[in-house]
N, C-alpha and C positions, 0 to 999 in steps of 0.2 A: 525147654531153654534152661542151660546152665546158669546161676549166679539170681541176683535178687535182683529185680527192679526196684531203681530210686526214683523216688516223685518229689518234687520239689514244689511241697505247699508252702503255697503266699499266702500271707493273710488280711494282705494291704490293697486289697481288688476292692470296687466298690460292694458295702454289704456283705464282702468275705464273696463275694459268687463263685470267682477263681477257685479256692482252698475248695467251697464246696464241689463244684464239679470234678475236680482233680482227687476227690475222694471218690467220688463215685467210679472214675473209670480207674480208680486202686481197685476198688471190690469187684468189679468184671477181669479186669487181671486174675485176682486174687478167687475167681470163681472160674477161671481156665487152666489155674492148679501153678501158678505163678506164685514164686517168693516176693514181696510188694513189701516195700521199706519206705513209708512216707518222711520226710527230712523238714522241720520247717524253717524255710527260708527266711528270719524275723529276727530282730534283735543287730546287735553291730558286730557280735563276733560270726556272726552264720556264715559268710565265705570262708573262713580260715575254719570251721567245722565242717565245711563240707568236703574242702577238701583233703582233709582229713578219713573223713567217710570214704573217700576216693581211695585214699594208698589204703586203707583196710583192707580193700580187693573183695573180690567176689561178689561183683556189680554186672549186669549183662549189657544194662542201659541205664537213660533217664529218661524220664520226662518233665517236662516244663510248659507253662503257657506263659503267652503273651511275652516272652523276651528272659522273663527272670532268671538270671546266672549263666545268658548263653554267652557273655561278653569275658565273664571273669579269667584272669589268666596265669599266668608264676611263669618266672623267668622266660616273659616274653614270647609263654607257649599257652595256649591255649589250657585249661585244666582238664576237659574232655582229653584232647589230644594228649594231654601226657601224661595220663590217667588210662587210655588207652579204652576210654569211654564212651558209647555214639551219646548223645545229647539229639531227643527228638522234640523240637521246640515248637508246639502246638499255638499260632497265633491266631485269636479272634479279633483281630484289628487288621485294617489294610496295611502295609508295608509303610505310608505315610507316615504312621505312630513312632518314634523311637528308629528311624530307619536304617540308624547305624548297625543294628543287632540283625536285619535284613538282606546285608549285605556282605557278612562275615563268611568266607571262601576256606571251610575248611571240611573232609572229609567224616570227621567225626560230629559234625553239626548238621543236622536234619533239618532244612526249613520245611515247618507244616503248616497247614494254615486250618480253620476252619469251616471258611467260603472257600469255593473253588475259583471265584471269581478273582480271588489273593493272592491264592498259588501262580493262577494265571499271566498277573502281576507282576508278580516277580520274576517268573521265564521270560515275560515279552521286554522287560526293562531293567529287571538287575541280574538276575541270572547267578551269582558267584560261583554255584555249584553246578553250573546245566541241569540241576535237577530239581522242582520244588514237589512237597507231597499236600494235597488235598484228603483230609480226611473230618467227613461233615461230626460232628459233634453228638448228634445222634438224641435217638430218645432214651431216657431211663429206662431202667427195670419198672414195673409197675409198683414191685413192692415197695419203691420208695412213694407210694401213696398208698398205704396198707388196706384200706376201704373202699377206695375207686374201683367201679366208678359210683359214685351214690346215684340212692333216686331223685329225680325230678324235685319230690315232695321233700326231701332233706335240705336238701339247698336254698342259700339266702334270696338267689333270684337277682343276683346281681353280677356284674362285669369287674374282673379285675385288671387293671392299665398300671401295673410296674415299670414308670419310666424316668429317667432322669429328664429334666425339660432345660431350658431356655432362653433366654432373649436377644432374640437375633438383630435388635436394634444396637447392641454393644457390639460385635462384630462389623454392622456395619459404619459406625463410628471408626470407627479402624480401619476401614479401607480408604475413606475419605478424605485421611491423611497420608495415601498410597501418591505415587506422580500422577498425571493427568495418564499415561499411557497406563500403565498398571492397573490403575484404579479403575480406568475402561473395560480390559480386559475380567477381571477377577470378578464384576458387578453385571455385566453384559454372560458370562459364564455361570453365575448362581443362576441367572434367570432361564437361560437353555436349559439347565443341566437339572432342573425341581423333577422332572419325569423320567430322567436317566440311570444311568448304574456304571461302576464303577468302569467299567469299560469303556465308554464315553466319554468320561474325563476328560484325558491326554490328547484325543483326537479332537474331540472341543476347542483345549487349550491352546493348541497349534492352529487352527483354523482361523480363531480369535484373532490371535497373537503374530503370524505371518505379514500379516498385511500391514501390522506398525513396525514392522522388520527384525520379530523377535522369533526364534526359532527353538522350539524348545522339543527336549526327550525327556523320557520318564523318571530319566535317573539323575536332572538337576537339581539343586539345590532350592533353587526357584520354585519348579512343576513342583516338587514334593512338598514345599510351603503352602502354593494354592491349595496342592490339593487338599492336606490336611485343615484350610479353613473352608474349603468350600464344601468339605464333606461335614465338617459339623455344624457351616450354617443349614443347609441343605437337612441334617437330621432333625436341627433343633426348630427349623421353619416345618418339614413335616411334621413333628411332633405336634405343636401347636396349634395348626390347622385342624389334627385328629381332636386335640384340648378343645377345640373352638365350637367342633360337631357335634361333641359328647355330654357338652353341659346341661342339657335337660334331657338325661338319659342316667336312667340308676348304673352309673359308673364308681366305683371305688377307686382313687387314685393315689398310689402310692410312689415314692422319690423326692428326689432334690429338685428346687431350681424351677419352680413353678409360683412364683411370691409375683410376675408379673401376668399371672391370670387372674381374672372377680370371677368371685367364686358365688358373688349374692344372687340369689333365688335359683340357684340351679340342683338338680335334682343329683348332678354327681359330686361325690365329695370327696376330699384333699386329705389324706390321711398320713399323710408325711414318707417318711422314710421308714424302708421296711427291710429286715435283715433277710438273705439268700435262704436262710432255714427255716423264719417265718413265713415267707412266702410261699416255702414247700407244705408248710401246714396247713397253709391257708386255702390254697390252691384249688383243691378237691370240691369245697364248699358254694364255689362260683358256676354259675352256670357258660359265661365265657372267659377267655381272658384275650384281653385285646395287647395288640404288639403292634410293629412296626422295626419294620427289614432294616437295617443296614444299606448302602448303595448296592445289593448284592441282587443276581439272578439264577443263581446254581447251588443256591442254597436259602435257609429259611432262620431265624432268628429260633435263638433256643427256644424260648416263651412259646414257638409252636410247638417245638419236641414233646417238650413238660408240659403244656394242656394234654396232649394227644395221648398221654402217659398216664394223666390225673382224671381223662374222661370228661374232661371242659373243652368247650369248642373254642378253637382258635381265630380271634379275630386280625386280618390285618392284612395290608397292601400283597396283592395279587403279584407273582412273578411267574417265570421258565416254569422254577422248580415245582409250587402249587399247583400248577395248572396242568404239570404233566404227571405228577404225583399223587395228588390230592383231589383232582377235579371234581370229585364230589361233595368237596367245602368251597367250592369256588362263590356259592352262592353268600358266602361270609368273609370276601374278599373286597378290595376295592382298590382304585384310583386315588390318585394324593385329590382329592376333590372332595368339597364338606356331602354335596348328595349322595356320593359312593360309599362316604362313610357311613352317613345317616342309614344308609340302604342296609349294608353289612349288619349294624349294628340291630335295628329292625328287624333284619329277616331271623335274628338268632331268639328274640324279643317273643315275636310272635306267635313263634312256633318252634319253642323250645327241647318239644319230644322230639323232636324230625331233625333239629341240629344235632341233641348227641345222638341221636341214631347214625348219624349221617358221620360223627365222631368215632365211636366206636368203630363203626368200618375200615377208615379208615385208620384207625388205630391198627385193627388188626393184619391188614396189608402193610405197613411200612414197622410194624414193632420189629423185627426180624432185617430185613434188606437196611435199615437205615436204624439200627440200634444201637445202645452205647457198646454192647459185646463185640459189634461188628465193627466199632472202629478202633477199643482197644486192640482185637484180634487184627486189622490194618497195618496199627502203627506197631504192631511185635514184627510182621511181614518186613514190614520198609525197613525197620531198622538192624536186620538182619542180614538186608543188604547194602549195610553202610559205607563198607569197603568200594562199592562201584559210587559213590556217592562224589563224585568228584569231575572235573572238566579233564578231558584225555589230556595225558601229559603231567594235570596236576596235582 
């Protein structure tokens, strides 16, 4: 491929994660014999530098996550488009998030997403392009754990849980103040929807909502309001739940927004907020590390990619993906329910040599079909055919 790849690091993602990911799949580029020109997107002149980076020329593509710079424009045109640039815009959020950048209908703009279940999203209800691309995020090279996987005997013997948490009694304060109809619906929907996936939503939503004579699609103003509150009460109530099972279980807990958990006499501890690169340090030294999916079933939360990477068994809510992928960790899987956790967490507990055994394996089955080479290698594919990247006609 002629010309250099532009990456557009952020550095304003929670903990840097963004910037760090987006480095990582620079150096898989950059290790498929790819010119890789990382750009950082920071500070208040960075749009008028970048596109500047643009008329330099001898760009092939970009890439981006989660939205940053797929909106920016000059004289009412696009800066891809008259730059003459694809922009492939890798998002790990549901199209909910920022949804105006979701729905941007132009050839040189890629929607990607990182669940398939996003992609899917976006074909069944926004569509701009007829086209979206699913490309899973994948696992690291291992060498970004230079010693993984250690032994048994090195490691602290405890659980790492990287999450932001909580309190879903402020949300629903907020709804309370919604109308009588409203307020029925969105309250009556979190309670469906605790064991569901993103798929469910919309059809939920209508279900609800029909019979007090409200009729709704995916791509109102409204549908896209629920759903982005029902997807974070819904994460931050699972969270919590997991928070509630783990407290007399040697769990290390790290993140924001956990000040409404007691933390007194429990065996796990609250270790605050932890930087994307510490975490990678850290990682290796854990015997698991526990996570918790997104509303998604066609994919798996990074936190499993990067255990499976660092030789830490991965804990956390069973899907599609796990169960058809993984089934040999299914035994450290669970239900949003405190016993399924207890269980999971337990079976890793007891018999620690037989989960990374059980790890390792499947490390070595999915490092290759589901790696970060295989999805850099994807998004150079898609973007290659950016030219059919459009609705006939447009």
């Amino acid at each position: 491929m002629a010309g250099k790849i532009l990456i557009l690091r952020w550095a304003g993602s929670a903990y840097d994660s963004l910037g760090g990911l987006l480095e990582l799949i620079a150096q898989e580029f950059a290790a498929q014999g790819l010119n890789v020109m990382l750009f950082g997107a920071n500070g208040d002149g960075w749009p008028q530098q970048l596109v500047q980076a643009l008329r330099a020329g001898d760009i092939a593509f970009a890439l981006t996550m989660s939205g940053i710079g797929t909106d920016l424009s000059i004289d009412g045109k696009l800066i891809w488009e008259a730059a003459k640039v694809p922009l492939f815009n890798w998002n790990c959020d549901h199209p909910c998030r920022f949804p105006s950048r979701h729905v941007i209908r132009n050839r040189y703009l890629l929607h990607g997403y990182v669940f398939p279940d996003h992609a899917r999203y976006n074909m069944t209800y926004l569509k701009p392009n007829g086209i979206a691309y699913a490309v899973h995020l994948g696992i690291p090279p291992r060498s970004l754990f230079p010693r993984a996987p250690l032994t048994l005997a090195s490691r602290n013997g405890r659980i790492m849980f990287t999450k932001t948490g909580g309190d879903t009694a402020g949300i629903e304060a907020g709804w309370r103040n919604y109308g009588p109809e409203l307020r029925d619906i969105v309250f009556t929907a979190a309670e469906e929807l605790f064991h569901s996936t993103t798929t469910d939503v919309v059809p939920t939503l209508r279900r609800i909502a029909e019979p007090r004579g409200i009729f709704l699609d995916g791509d109102n103003h409204l549908t896209i309001r629920l759903i982005r509150e029902l997807d974070e009460y819904i994460r931050f109530k699972r969270a919590n739940l997991v928070m509630e099972a783990i407290l007399r279980y040697p769990v290390d807990v790290f993140g924001e927004g956990w000040a409404h958990i007691s933390w007194k006499g429990a065996e796990a501890r609250y270790l605050g907020p932890i930087t994307w690169r510490a975490m990678v340090e850290q990682l290796p030294h854990y015997v698991g590390c526990l996570s918790t999916n997104p509303m998604v079933d066609e994919s798996v939360h990074d936190r499993v990619f990067f255990a499976l990477a660092a030789g830490v068994v991965p804990i956390g809510d069973s899907n599609t993906f796990s169960r058809t992928h993984m089934p040999n960790l299914e035994p450290y899987t669970f239900r949003f329910t405190r016993e399924r956790v207890e269980q999971a967490v337990e079976a890793v507990l007891a018999a620690p040599a037989e989960a990374l055994a059980r790890t390792e394996t499947a490390w070595q089955a999915l490092a290759v079909p589901f790696g970060m080479r295989r999805a850099a290698h994807q998004i150079a594919q898609f973007v290659a055919m950016h030219t059919l990247n459009a609705r006939w006609g447009g």
